[in-house]
C-alpha positions, 0 to 999 in steps of 0.5 A: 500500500502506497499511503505517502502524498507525493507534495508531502514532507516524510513523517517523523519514524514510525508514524507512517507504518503505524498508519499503514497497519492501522488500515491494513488490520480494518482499524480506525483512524481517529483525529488524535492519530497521525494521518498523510496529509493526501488521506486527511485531505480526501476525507475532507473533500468527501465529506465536505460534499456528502454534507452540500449533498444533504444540504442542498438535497432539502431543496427538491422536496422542500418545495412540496411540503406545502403542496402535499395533498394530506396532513399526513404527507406533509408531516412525513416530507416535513420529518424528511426534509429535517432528518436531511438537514440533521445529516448535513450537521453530522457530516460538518461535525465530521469534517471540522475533526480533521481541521477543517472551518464550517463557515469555510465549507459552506462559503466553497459551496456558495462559490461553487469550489466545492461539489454536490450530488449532480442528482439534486439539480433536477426538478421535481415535476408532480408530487410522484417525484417525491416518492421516486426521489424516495425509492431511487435516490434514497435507494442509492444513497444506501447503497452508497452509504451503508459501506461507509460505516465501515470506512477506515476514519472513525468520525465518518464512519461513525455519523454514517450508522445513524444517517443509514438508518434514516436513508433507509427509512426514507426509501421506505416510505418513498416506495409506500408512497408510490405503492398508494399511488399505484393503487389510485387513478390511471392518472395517479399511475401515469404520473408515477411511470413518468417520474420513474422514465425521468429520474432513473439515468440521473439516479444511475449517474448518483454513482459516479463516473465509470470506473476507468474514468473515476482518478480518486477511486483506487486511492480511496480504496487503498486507504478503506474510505471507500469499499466499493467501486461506482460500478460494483455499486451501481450494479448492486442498485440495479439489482435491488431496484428491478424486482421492487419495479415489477412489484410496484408494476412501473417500466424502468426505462431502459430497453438493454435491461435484463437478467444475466443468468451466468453473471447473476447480475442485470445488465444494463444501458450507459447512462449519459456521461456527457449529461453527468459532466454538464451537471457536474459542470454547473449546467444542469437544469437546476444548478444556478437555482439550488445555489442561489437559494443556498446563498440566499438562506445563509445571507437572510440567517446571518442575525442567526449565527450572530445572536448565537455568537453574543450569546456564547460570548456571553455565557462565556463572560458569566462563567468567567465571572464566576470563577473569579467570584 
């Protein structure tokens, strides 16, 4: 295992086979260790954008807790929307472990320096969308995810049980929604078969490029950030996802999609890779409003983080006070 960055100064004697064994022996890296400045560095970057994502993934179906068509719908997408925002909190605590500034985190993000989930800058068309967003994007979010409790840093890995647990929730109750549709008009049914035709590639796209094209997955996984490749995780979505599709009686939109019995997997169509590299980019459907609306939030709750800061300097004085008194 290669774990030295090449810009970085060698480490003092034994610190780096300690690190090396540490993740040799599926031992976790904690932030009182010695780490190579490229690996603290990943993480960073990683875990930065695994918060934007939950951040800005409130946006989609914030949009719908209004126009929910029940009391019970919209405490459900309400519930949802908070447990992404808790997510996003968790993964920002995360982050700051390895030295890294929140406030800096989030001005890279309103900047568009720093990356989220190319999904989220998709619009979401009928209120189907919510319970597809639900069934594929939460869906994949856990195939994504559930590895990382296992990564090799133990502040991420740690934040990923709980935050896996409700993605899991989330699927659930995306799928139910769906189920209830389903069961409802013909319209009710063409509206979920749309949103179905409408987010699969994107949701496909969720893992990442193709391997080959993908430069920060094989040092990912020598170090045991990352346990999986996009495509062994894409796969493993397919699969899970075919069978819930014929349950639910929808077509997933994909003519090249079947079962292949000597490679016991599905095989499937190529996404658009172009598409994900404009989204990426900043050119998909949705980017410039998602980030503006995020700018926009953290410039109207700035007397927010003011009156905390007042408050803490003066909780801080009192305590002081008192040990003098």
């Amino acid at each position: 295992m290669t774990t030295t960055h090449a810009a970085e100064a060698p480490p003092p004697d034994g610190l780096q086979e300690h690190f090396d064994a540490t993740i040799a022996h599926d031992q976790r890296i904690e932030p009182r260790d010695w780490m190579p400045e490229g690996y603290r560095k990943t993480l960073i970057r990683q875990i930065a954008q695994h918060a934007h994502s939950e951040i800005i993934g409130m946006q989609p179906e914030g949009e719908w807790i209004t126009r929910a068509p029940s009391l019970r719908r919209k405490a459900i997408l309400f519930a949802k929307v908070q447990d992404e925002a808790g997510h996003g909190l968790y993964l920002y605590s995360a982050a700051e472990t390895l030295g890294a500034d929140r406030d800096d985190l989030t001005e890279r993000l309103i900047e568009g320096r720093q990356k989220y989930s190319s999904i989220f800058n998709y619009p979401t068309l009928s209120f189907a969308d919510v319970g597809v967003i639900g069934w594929f994007v939460d869906g994949a979010a856990i195939c994504n995810q559930v590895p990382l409790c296992r990564s090799s840093y133990g502040p991420y890995a740690r934040a990923m049980v709980r935050i896996c647990k409700e993605e899991s929730f989330h699927q659930r109750q995306g799928y139910e929604l769906l189920m209830t549709m389903m069961r409802g008009t013909t319209a009710q049914r063409e509206m979920v078969q749309d949103a179905v035709d409408r987010w699969w590639w994107p949701s496909l796209m969720m893992f990442g490029p193709p391997d080959d094209a993908s430069p920060n997955s094989a040092q990912s996984m020598a170090w045991k950030i990352k346990r999986h490749s996009n495509d062994e995780l894409r796969r493993r979505f397919v699969d899970m996802t075919v069978p819930q599709a014929e349950k639910l009686g929808v077509t997933l939109p994909d003519p090249e999609l079947r079962w292949n019995e000597e490679a016991g997997h599905h095989d499937f169509g190529t996404p658009d890779w172009d598409e994900l590299m404009r989204v990426i980019k900043g050119d998909g459907p949705c980017n410039a409003q998602r980030s503006e609306r995020r700018r926009t939030a953290h410039e109207e709750g700035a007397w927010v983080r003011e009156a905390a800061t007042a408050h803490a300097a003066k909780q801080a004085a009192r305590a002081a006070k008192g040990a003098v008194a």
